[in-house]
VEXDREN-2710 file (C-alpha; in Angstrom, 1 decimal):
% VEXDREN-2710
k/r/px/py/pz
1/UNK/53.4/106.8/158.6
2/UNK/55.4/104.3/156.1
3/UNK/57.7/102.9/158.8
4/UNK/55.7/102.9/161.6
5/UNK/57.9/104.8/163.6
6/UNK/56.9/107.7/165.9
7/UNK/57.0/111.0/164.2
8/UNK/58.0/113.0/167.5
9/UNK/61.3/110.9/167.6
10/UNK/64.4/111.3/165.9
11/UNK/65.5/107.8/165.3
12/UNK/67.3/108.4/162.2
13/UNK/70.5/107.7/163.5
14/UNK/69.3/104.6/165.6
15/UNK/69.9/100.8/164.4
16/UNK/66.7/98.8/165.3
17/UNK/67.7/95.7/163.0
18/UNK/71.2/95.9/164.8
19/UNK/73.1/95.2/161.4
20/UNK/75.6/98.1/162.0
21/UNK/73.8/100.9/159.6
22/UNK/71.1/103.5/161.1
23/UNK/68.0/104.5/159.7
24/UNK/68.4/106.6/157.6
25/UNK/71.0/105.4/155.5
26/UNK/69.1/102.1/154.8
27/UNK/65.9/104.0/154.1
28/UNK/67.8/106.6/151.7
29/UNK/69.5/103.7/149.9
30/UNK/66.3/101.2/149.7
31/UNK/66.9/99.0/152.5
32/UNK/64.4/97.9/155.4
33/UNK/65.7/99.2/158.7
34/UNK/63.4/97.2/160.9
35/UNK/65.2/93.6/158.7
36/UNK/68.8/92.4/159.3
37/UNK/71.1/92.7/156.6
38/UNK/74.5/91.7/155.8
39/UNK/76.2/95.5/155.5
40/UNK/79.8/93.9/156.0
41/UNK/79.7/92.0/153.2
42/UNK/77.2/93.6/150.8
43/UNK/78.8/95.5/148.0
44/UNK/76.2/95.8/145.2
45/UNK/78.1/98.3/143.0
46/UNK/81.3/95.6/143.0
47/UNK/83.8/98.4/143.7
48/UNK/85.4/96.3/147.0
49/UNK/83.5/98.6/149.3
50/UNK/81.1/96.7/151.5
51/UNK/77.9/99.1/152.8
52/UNK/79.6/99.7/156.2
53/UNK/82.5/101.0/154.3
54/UNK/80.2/102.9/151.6
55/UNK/77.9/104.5/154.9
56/UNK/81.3/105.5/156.6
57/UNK/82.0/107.6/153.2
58/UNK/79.1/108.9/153.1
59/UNK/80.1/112.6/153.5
60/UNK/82.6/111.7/151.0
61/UNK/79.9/111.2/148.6
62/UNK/79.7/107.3/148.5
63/UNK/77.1/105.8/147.1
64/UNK/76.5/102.0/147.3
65/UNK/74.9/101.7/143.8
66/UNK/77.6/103.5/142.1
67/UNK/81.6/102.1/141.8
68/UNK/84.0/104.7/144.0
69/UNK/87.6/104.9/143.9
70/UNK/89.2/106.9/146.4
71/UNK/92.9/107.3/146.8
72/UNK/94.8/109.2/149.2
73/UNK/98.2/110.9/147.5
74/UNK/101.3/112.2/149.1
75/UNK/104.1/113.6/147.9
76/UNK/108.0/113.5/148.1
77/UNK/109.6/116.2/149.3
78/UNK/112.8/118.3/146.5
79/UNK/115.9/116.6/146.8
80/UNK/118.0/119.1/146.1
81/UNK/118.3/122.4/143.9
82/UNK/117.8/120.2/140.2
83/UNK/115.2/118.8/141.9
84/UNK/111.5/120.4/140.8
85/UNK/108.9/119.8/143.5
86/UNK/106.7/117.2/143.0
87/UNK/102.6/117.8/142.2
88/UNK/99.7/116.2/142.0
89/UNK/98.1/118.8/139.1
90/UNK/94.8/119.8/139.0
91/UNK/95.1/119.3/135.4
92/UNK/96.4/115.6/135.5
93/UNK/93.4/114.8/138.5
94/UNK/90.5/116.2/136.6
95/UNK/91.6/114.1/134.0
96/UNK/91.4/111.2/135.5
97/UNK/88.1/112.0/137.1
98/UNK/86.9/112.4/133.9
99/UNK/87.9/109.1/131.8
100/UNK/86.4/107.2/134.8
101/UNK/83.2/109.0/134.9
102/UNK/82.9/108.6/131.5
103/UNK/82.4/105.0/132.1
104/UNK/80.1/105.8/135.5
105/UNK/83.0/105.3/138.0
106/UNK/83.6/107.9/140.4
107/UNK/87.0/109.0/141.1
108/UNK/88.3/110.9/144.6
109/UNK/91.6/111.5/145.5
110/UNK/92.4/113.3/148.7
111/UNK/96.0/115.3/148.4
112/UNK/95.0/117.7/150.7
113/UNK/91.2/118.0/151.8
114/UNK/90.0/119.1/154.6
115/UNK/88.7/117.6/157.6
116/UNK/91.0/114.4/156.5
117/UNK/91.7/112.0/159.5
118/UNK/95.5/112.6/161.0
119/UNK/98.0/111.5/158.2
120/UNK/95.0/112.1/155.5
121/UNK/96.3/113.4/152.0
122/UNK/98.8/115.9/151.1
123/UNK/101.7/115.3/153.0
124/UNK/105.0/115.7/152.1
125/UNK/107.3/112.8/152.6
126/UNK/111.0/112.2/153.0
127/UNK/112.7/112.5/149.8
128/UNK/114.0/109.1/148.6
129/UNK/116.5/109.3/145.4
130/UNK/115.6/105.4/144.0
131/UNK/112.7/103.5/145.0
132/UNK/112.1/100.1/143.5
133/UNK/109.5/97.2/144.1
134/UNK/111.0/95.3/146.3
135/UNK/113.0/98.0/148.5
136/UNK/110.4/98.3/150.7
137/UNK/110.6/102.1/150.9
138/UNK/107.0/102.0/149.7
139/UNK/106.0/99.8/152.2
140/UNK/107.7/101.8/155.0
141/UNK/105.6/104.7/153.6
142/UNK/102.0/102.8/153.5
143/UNK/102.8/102.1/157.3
144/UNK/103.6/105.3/158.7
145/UNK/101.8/108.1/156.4
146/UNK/98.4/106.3/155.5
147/UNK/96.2/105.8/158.6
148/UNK/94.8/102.1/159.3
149/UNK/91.3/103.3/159.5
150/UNK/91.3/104.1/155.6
151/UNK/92.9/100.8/154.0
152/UNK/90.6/98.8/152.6
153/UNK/88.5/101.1/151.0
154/UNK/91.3/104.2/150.0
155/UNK/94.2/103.1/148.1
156/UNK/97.5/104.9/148.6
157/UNK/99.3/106.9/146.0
158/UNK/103.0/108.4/146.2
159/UNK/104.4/110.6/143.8
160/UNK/108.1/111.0/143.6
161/UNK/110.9/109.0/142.3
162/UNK/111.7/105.2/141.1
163/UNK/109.5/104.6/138.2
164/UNK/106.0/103.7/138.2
165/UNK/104.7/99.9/139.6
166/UNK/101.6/98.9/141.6
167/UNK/102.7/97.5/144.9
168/UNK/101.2/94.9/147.2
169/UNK/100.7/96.3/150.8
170/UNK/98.7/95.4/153.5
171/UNK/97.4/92.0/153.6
172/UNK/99.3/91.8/150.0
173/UNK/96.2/93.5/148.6
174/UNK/96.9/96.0/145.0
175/UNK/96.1/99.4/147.0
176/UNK/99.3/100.8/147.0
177/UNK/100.6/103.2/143.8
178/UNK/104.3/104.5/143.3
179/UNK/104.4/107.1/140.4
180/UNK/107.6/108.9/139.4
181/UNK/108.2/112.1/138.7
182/UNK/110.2/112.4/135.6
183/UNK/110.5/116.5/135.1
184/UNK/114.2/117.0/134.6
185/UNK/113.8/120.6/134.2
186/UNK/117.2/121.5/134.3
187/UNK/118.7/118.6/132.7
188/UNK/118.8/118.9/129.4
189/UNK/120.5/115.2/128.2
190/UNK/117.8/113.2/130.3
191/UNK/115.1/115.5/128.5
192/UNK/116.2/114.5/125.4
193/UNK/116.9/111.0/126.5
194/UNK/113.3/110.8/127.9
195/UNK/111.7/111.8/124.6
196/UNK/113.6/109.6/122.2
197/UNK/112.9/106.6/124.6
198/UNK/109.9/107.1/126.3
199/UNK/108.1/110.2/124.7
200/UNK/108.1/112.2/127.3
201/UNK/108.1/116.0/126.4
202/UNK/108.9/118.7/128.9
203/UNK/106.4/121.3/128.5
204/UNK/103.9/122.6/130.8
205/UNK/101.4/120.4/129.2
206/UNK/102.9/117.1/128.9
207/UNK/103.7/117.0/132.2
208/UNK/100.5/117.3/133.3
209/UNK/99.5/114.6/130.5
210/UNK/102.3/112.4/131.6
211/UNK/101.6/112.5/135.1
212/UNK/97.8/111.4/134.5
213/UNK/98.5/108.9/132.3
214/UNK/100.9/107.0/134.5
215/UNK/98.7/107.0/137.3
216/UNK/96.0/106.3/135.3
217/UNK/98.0/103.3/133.5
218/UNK/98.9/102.0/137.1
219/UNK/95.3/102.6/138.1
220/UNK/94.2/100.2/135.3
221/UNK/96.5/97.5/137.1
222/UNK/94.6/97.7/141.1
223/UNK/91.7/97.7/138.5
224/UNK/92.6/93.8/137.4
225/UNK/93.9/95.6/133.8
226/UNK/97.2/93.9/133.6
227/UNK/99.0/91.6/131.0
228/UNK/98.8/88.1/133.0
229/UNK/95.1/88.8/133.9
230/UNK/94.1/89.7/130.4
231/UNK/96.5/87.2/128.9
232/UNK/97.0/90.4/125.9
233/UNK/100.6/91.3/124.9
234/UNK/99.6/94.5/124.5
235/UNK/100.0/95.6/128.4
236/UNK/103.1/97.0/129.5
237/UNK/104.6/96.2/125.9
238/UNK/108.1/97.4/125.5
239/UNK/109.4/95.8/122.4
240/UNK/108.4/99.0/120.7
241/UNK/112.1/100.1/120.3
242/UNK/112.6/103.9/120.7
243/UNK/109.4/106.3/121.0
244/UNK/110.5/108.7/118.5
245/UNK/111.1/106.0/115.8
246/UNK/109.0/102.5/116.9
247/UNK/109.8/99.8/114.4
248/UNK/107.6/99.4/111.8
249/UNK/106.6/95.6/112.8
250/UNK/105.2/97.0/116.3
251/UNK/103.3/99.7/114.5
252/UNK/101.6/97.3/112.4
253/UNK/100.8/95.1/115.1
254/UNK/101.1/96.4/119.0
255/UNK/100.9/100.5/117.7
256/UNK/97.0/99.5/117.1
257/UNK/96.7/99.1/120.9
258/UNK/95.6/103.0/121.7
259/UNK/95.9/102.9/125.4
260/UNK/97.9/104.1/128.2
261/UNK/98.7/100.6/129.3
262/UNK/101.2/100.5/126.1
263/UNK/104.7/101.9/126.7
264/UNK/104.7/103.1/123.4
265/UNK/101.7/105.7/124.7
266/UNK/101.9/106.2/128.2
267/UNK/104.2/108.8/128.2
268/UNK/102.8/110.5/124.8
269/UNK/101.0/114.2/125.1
270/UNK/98.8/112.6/122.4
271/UNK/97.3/109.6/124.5
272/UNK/95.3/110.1/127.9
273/UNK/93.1/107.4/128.4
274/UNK/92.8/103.5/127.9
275/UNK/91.7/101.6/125.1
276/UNK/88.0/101.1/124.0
277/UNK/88.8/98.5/121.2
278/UNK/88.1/100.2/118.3
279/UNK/90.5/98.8/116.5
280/UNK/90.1/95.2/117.1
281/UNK/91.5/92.0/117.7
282/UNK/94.1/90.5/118.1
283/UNK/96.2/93.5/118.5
284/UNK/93.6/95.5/120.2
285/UNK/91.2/95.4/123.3
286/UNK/88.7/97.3/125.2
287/UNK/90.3/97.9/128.2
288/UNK/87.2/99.2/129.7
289/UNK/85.4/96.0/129.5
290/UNK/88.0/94.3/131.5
291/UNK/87.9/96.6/134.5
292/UNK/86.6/95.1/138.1
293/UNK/86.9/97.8/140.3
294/UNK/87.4/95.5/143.6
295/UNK/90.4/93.9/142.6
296/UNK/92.3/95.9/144.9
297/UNK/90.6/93.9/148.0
298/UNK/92.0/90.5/146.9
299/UNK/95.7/88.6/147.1
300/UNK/98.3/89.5/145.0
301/UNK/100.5/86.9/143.5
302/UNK/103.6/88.9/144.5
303/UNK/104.6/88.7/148.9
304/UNK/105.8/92.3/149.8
305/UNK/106.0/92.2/153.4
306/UNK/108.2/89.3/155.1
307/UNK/106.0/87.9/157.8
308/UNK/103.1/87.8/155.9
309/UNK/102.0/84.5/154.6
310/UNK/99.0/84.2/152.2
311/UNK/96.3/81.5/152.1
312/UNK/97.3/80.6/148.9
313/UNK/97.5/83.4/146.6
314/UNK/94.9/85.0/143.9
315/UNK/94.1/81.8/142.6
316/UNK/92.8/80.1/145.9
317/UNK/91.1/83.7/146.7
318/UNK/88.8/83.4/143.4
319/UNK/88.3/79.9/143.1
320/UNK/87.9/78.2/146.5
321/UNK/84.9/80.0/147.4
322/UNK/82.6/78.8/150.4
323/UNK/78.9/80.4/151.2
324/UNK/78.4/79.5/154.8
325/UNK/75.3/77.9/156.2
326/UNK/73.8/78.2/152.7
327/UNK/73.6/76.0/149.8
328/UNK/73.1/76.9/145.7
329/UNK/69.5/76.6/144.4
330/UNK/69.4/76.2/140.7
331/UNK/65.5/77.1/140.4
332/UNK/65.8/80.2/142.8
333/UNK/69.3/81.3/140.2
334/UNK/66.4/80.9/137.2
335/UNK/63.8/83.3/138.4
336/UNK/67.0/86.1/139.6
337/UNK/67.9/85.7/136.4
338/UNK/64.8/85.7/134.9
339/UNK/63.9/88.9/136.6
340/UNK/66.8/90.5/136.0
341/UNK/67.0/90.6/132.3
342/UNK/69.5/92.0/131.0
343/UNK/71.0/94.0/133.7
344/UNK/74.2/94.5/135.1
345/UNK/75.3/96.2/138.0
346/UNK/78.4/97.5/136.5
347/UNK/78.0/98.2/132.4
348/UNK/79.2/97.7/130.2
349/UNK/80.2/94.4/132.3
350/UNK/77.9/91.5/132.6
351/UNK/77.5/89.4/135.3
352/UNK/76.6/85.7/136.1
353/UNK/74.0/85.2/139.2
354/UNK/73.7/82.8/141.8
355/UNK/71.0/82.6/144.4
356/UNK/72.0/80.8/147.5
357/UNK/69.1/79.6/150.2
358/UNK/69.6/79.2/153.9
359/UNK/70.0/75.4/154.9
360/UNK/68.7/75.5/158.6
361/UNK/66.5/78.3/159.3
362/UNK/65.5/77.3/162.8
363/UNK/69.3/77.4/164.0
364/UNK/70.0/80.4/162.3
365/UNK/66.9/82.7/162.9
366/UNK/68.9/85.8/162.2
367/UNK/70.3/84.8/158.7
368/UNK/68.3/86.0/155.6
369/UNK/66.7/83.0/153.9
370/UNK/68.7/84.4/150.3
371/UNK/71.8/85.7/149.6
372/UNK/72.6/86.6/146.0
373/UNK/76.1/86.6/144.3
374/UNK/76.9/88.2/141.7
375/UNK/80.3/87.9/138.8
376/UNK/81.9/90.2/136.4
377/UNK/82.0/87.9/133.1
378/UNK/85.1/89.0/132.5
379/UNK/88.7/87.4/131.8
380/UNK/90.5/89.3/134.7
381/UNK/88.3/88.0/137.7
382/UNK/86.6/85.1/138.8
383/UNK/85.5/86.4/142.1
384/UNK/81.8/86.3/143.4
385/UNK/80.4/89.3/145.2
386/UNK/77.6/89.5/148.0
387/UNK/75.2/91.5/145.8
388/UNK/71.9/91.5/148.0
389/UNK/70.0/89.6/150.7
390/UNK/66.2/88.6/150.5
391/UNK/63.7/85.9/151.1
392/UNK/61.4/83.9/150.2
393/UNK/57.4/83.9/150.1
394/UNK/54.7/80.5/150.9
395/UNK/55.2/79.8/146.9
396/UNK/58.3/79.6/146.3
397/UNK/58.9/82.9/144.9
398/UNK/62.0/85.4/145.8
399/UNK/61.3/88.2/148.0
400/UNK/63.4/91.8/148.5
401/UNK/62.3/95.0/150.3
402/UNK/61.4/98.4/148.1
403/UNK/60.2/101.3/150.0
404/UNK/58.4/102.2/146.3
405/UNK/56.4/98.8/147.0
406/UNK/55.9/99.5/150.5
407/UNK/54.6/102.9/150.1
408/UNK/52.1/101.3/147.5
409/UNK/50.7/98.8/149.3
410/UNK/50.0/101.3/152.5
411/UNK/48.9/103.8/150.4
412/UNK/46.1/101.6/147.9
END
């Protein structure tokens, strides 16, 4: 008996450490259940979702080791005969699912499952002819049709009209997606007019393509992909002239940048999937290597709802950054490091390390004696993430439960 435990009990779903997770969770996913640890904070996969959040999606598939994005979609309802109804296609989900998995980021999007909380996915909302950024329609939407219990770890997708933007919502966090539409099936000019500017074509196909690339490209953004973060001209570039003809300066230069996050491509049949840098700089980047999935927990810039006043925006969130009743160790930060190699949590993305020690053990007997933080080294964050909790043996050295260790040492 590993765990000590009584064998004619079922305490699988019990919490003996009281830190909010059962028994079997922690022992499936490699922590101690009998030792505190800090499952509202913990997110070791970086993907915004702290272990509470990750156990609580468990029969959604989460796993705590692997970065999850979940997104519940809805839909606008026709307005009107010329109006085509509006889908989420199979075609334009799987493709998603598959450029992110391709990079070992799962991708769920409920439009419609079943067993979803009251409000879940697939509903069909009031039709709205023009929806902009600032209208608050979207808003409106987030408040009423996507239950409380699921921001913070889904983000919220409509699809119907207004063009495409990423809009700050609750707690003017990025979790909030407005994709439009654009089918004019029985409008001739505009499909015309939509090819020559924007390259859409108006076939079975390229809808589909069209659709997933637009919510992929807005993706990219709650993803901290954007043109400010990245400080590259290439994002959301529309100096490209008309799609069917693009100057010949901005195919020399911009045109190299392959991605969906270019207007010149994110409307194209030809072009599903961001950019992996092949082409190089300066007029090219690997998108992919920017990408920190938890972005969409922290402050936006931009104020969307009126009586909500931010503690400073997403500079203060990523640089003024407090650990509580712990202080950094350089020498403990050496021998993570050390033992870490050359791992990262989230490849291709590295990450910088810091190890934090408890200051005042006696008056905090619950506390871990380590907590260890961890950084994309990337251009688009700065933010530090609680990666894992541990302690520390009579020399000196770092300490954190494995089961694999355990079961060796009872076992010798």
């Amino acid at each position: 008996n590993i765990l000590g435990t009584d064998p004619t009990v079922d305490d699988s779903k019990l919490d003996p450490d009281n830190d909010g997770i059962p028994t079997a969770w922690e022992w499936k996913w490699d922590y101690d259940p009998f030792t505190w640890d800090d499952h509202e904070r913990l997110d070791p996969d970086l993907d915004g979702l702290s272990n509470i959040e990750e156990y609580q999606m468990e029969k959604w598939f989460a796993n705590p080791f692997i970065q999850n994005i979940y997104y519940e979609v809805d839909v606008m309802e026709r307005g009107g005969l010329f109006d085509p109804p509006h889908y989420f296609f199979e075609e334009s989900k799987e493709g998603i699912i598959e450029r992110f998995a391709e990079h070992n980021i799962k991708c769920f999007f409920d439009d419609g499952w079943p067993n979803s909380p009251i409000n879940g996915g697939g509903q069909l909302l009031p039709h709205i002819e023009k929806i902009s950024q600032d209208s608050g329609m979207i808003l409106q939407f987030y408040n009423s049709y996507f239950p409380d219990e699921r921001k913070g770890i889904f983000r919220y997708l409509v699809i119907g009209h207004g063009g495409g933007f990423q809009h700050t919502a609750k707690n003017n966090v990025y979790d909030c997606t407005q994709i439009a539409y654009i089918s004019a099936k029985f409008k001739p000019i505009q499909n015309i007019y939509n090819f020559v500017l924007m390259g859409t074509v108006p076939t079975e196909r390229g809808k589909r393509v069209q659709l997933g690339s637009l919510i992929l490209h807005e993706m990219a953004h709650s993803c901290s992909i954007d043109a400010d973060s990245c400080a590259f001209e290439g994002i959301d570039n529309i100096s490209y002239g008309l799609y069917i003809l693009p100057n010949k300066q901005y195919k020399q230069t911009w045109g190299q940048y392959v991605s969906v996050l270019n207007y010149l491509y994110c409307n194209s049949p030809k072009v599903f999937d961001l950019s992996n840098g092949q082409n190089g700089p300066p007029y090219d980047q690997n998108d992919w290597g920017y990408m920190f999935v938890g972005h969409f927990q922290y402050n936006s810039v931009l104020i969307e709802e009126p009586y909500y006043s931010p503690q400073g925006g997403r500079e203060l969130i990523q640089t003024e950054w407090r650990v509580t009743n712990y202080e950094y160790d350089e020498n403990l930060t050496k021998q993570f490091i050390q033992s870490m190699g050359e791992y990262s949590p989230i490849e291709p993305v590295k990450v910088n390390w810091s190890v934090y020690r408890l200051i005042d053990r006696e008056n905090n007997p619950t506390l871990r004696e380590i907590v260890v933080f961890a950084q994309p080294k990337i251009k688009t964050t700065r933010q530090w993430v609680l990666y894992q909790n541990g302690d520390i043996d009579s020399e000196g050295n770092l300490i954190f439960y494995s089961y694999d260790a355990l079961l060796k040492e009872k076992t010798k």
